[in-house]
C-alpha positions in Angstrom: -2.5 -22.6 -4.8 -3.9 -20.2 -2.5 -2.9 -16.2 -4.0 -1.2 -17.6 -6.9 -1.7 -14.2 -8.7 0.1 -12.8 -6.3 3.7 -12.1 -6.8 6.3 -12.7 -4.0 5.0 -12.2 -0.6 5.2 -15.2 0.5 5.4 -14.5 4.1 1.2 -12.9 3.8 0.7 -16.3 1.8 1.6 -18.5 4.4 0.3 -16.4 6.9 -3.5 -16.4 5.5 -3.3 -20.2 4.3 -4.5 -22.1 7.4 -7.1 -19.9 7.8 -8.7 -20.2 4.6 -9.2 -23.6 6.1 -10.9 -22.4 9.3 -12.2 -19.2 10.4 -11.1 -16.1 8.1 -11.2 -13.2 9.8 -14.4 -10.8 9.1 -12.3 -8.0 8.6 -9.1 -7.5 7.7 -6.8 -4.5 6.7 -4.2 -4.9 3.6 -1.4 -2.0 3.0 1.1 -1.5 1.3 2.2 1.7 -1.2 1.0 1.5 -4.2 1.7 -0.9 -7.1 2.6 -3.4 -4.6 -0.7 -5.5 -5.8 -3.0 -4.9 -2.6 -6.3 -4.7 -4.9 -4.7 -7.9 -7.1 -4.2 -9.6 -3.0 -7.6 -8.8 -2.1 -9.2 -10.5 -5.4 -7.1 -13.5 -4.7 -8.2 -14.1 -0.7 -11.8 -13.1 -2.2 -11.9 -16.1 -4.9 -10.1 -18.7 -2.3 -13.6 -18.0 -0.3 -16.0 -18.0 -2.8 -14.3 -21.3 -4.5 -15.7 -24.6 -4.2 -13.0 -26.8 -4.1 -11.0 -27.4 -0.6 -7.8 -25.8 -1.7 -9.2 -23.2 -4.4 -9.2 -21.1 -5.9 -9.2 -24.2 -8.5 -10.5 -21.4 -11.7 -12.8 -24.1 -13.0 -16.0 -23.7 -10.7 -19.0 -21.6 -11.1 -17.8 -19.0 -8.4 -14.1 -18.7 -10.0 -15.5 -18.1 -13.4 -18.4 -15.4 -12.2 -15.8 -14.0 -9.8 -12.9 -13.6 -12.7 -15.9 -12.1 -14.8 -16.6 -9.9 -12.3 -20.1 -11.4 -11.9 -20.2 -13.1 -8.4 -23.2 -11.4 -6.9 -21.5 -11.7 -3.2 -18.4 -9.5 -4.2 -17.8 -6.1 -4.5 -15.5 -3.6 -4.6 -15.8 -0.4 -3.5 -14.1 2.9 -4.5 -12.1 1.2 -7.4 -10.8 4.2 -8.7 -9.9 5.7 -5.3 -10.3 9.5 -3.9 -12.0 10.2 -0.6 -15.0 7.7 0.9 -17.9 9.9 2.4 -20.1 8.7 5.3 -22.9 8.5 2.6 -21.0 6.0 0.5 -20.4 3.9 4.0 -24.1 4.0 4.9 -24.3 2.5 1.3 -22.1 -0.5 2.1 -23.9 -0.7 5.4 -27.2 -1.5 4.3 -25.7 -3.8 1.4 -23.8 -6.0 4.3 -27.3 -6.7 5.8 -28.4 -8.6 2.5 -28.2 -12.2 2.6 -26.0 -13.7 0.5 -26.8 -14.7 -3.3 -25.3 -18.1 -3.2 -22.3 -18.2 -1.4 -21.8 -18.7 2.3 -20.3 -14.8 2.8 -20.4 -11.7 0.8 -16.7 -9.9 0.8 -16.6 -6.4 0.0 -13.2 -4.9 -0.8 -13.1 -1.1 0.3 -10.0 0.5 -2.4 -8.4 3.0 -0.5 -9.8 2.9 2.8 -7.3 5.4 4.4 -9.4 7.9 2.9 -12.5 7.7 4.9 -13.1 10.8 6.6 -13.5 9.7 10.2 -17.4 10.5 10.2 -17.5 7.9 7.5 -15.2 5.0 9.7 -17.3 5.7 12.9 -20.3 4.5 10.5 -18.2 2.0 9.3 -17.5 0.5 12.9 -21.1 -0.8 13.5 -20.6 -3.8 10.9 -17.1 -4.4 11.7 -18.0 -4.7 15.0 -21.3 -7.2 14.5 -21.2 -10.6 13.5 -22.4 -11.5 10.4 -22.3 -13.2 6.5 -19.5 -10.8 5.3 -16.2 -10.2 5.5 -14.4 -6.6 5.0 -11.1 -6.5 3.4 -9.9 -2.2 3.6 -7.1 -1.7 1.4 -4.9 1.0 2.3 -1.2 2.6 2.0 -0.7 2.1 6.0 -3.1 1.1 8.6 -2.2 4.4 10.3 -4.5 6.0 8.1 -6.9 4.6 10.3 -8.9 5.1 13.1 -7.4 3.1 16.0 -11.0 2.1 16.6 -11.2 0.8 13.2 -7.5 -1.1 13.3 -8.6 -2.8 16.8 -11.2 -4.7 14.9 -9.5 -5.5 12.0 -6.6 -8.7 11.6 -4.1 -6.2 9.9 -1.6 -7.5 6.7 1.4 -6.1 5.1 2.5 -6.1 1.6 6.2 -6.5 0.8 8.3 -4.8 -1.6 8.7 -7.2 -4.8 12.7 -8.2 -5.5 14.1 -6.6 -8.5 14.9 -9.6 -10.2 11.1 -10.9 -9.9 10.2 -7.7 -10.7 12.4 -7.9 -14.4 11.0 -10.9 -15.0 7.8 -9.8 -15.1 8.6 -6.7 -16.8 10.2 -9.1 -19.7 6.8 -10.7 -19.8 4.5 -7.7 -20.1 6.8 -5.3 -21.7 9.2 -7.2 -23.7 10.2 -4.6 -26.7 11.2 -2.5 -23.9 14.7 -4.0 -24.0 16.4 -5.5 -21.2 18.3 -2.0 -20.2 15.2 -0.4 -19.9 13.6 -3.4 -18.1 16.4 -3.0 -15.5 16.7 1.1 -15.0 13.0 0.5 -14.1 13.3 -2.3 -11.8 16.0 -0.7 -10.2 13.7 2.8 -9.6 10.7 1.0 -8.5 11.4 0.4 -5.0 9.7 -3.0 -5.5 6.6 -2.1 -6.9 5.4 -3.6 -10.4 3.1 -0.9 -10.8 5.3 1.9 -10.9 7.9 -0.2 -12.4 5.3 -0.3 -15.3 4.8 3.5 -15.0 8.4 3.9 -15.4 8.5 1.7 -18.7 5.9 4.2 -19.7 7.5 7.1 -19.4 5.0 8.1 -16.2 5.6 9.7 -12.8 3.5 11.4 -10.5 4.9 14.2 -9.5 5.2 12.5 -5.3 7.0 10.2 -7.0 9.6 12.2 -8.8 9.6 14.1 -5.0 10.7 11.3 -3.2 13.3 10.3 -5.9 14.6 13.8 -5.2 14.7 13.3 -1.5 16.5 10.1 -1.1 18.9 11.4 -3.9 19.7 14.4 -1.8 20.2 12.4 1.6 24.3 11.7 0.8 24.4 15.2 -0.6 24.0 17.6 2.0 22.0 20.0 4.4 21.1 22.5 1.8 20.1 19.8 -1.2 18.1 17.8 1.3 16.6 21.2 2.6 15.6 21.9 -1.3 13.8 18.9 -1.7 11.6 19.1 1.5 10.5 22.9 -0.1 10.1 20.8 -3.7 7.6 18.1 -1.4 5.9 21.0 0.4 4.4 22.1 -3.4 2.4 18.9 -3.6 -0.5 18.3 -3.2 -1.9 16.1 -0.5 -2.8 13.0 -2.6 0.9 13.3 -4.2 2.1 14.5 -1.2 0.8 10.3 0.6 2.3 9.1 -2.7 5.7 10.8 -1.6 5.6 9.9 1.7 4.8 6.2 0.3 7.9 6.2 -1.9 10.3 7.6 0.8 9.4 4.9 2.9 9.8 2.5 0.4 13.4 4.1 -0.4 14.2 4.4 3.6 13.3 0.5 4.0 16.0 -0.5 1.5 18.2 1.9 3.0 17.4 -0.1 6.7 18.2 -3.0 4.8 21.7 -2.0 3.3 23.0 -0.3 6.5 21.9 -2.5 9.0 18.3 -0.3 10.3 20.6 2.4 11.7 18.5 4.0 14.2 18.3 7.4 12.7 16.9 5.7 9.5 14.2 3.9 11.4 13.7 7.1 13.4 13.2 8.8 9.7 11.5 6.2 8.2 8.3 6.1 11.4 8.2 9.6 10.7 7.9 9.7 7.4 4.7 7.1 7.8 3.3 9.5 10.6 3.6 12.0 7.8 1.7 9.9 5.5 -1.8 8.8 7.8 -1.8 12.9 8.7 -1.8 13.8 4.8 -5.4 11.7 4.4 -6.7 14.5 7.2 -6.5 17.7 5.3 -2.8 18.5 7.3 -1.0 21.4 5.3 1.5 19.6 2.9 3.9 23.3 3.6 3.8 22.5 7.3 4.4 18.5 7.2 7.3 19.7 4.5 8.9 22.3 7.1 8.8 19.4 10.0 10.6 16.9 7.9 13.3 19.4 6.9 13.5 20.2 10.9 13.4 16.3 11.2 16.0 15.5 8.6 18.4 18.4 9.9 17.9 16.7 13.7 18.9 13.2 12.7 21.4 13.7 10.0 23.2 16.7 10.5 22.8 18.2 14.0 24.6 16.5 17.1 28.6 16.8 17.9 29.2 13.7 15.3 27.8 15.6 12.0 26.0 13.9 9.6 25.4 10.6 9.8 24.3 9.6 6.3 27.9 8.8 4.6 26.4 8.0 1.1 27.6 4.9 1.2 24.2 3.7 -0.1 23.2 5.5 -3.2 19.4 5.6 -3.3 17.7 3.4 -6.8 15.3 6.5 -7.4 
């Protein structure tokens, strides 16, 4: 089964399957917030190419094995631990995309979060994007807006979606099982769909843009003032926690969309939270971007003759 590693997302499975079949695209982009399994995606669609078998990746053959060893001389990924990509580091992966491959018919290289290229480094990047050739990109990243549009017009772009809580307990129960099932749930219920921080909640771990966002959707039934406090509480991040909150919010706003129907001041919100996010990878000040979402917030939920809009209604799972 193609992705079977992959939990839920079923709609990107059936998406990619036919074209395992023909032409895969050279370069593709893969985001999602983190802990939604975009590196555990990319290793999937990279072992479906390198497998022998028609409908791999069957685990058996010589390329699954190396690959699941992390052996396969034709895969790489890049940046696995994250933090910002420099235009040296791209010139690297340039002149390794020119090398033949060892034995399969591609190389893949998987480029862990790509929104961090400075946009010296994705200008280098562009010239093997742009060429035809034995390998095929996959850029993982928290939104394609992180991007250069140059970058995204060349790339076939992929979403990851938020894991239901029920999968996300059962695999909790799998990995964590003397956690009890209480303690399963309170962290299934926090995670916003992500088994990653699901796990990190099991663990007793938050960052602290994670704990900021919980704060922010908390305060959005409470009022002008508490939702005003937890903007100044965002604008002490830093900018890597300050992505991670604006990933989180998101993730809070989309449930939110889904509960109330996508009222338009919560899609309004929610587009420019994400525009908050891409900016953050560009040295923006975290104080300013916090002092435009408080104007922002104040705009759509309490200014206007109707009042707030937000009745709490829908209590937010952080």
């Amino acid at each position: 089964m193609r992705l079977a590693h992959l939990l839920g997302n079923e709609r990107l499975k059936e998406a990619l399957a036919p074209l395992f079949k023909e032409d895969f695209p050279q370069s593709v982009i893969l985001e999602g917030a983190e802990g939604l399994g975009k590196r555990t995606a990319a290793f999937s669609m990279a072992q479906a190419l390198m497998c022998r078998e028609k409908d791999g990746p069957c685990g058996q053959c010589g390329p699954c094995v190396r690959m699941k060893a992390g052996s396969h001389p034709d895969y790489q990924l890049f940046n696995p631990e994250g933090g910002m990509i420099k235009v040296d580091d791209v010139r690297e992966i340039r002149r390794l995309s020119f090398i033949r491959p060892s034995e399969s018919s591609r190389k893949i290289f998987v480029l862990n979060d790509s929104g961090r290229m400075n946009p010296q480094a994705q200008n280098a990047l562009l010239k093997v994007l742009e060429e035809p050739r034995e390998t095929v990109f996959i850029l993982l990243c928290r939104q394609a807006g992180e991007l250069l549009e140059t970058v995204r017009s060349r790339c076939v772009r992929y979403a990851l979606d938020p894991l239901p809580q029920a999968m996300v307990e059962e695999e909790l129960e799998k990995r964590q099982p003397e956690k009890g099932p209480a303690a399963r749930r309170r962290a299934a219920e926090r995670c916003g769909g992500s088994l990653g921080r699901a796990l990190q909640l099991l663990e007793g771990e938050e960052s602290k843009g994670c704990a900021a966002a919980r704060r922010f959707l908390n305060a959005l039934p409470q009022g002008e003032w508490q939702m005003l406090a937890a903007c100044v509480d965002a604008g002490s991040l830093s900018r890597e926690e300050f992505a991670i909150f604006c990933d989180e919010v998101c993730v809070g706003l989309w449930h939110l969309a889904r509960e109330k129907g996508g009222e338009e001041w919560i899609l309004s919100l929610y587009d420019y939270v994400r525009g908050l996010s891409a900016r953050a990878q560009w040295n923006a000040s975290v104080s300013a971007m916090s002092g435009g979402l408080a104007a922002t917030c104040g705009q759509l939920l309490f200014a206007g003759p109707q009042g707030r809009k937000y009745d709490g209604s829908y209590r937010s799972s952080f």
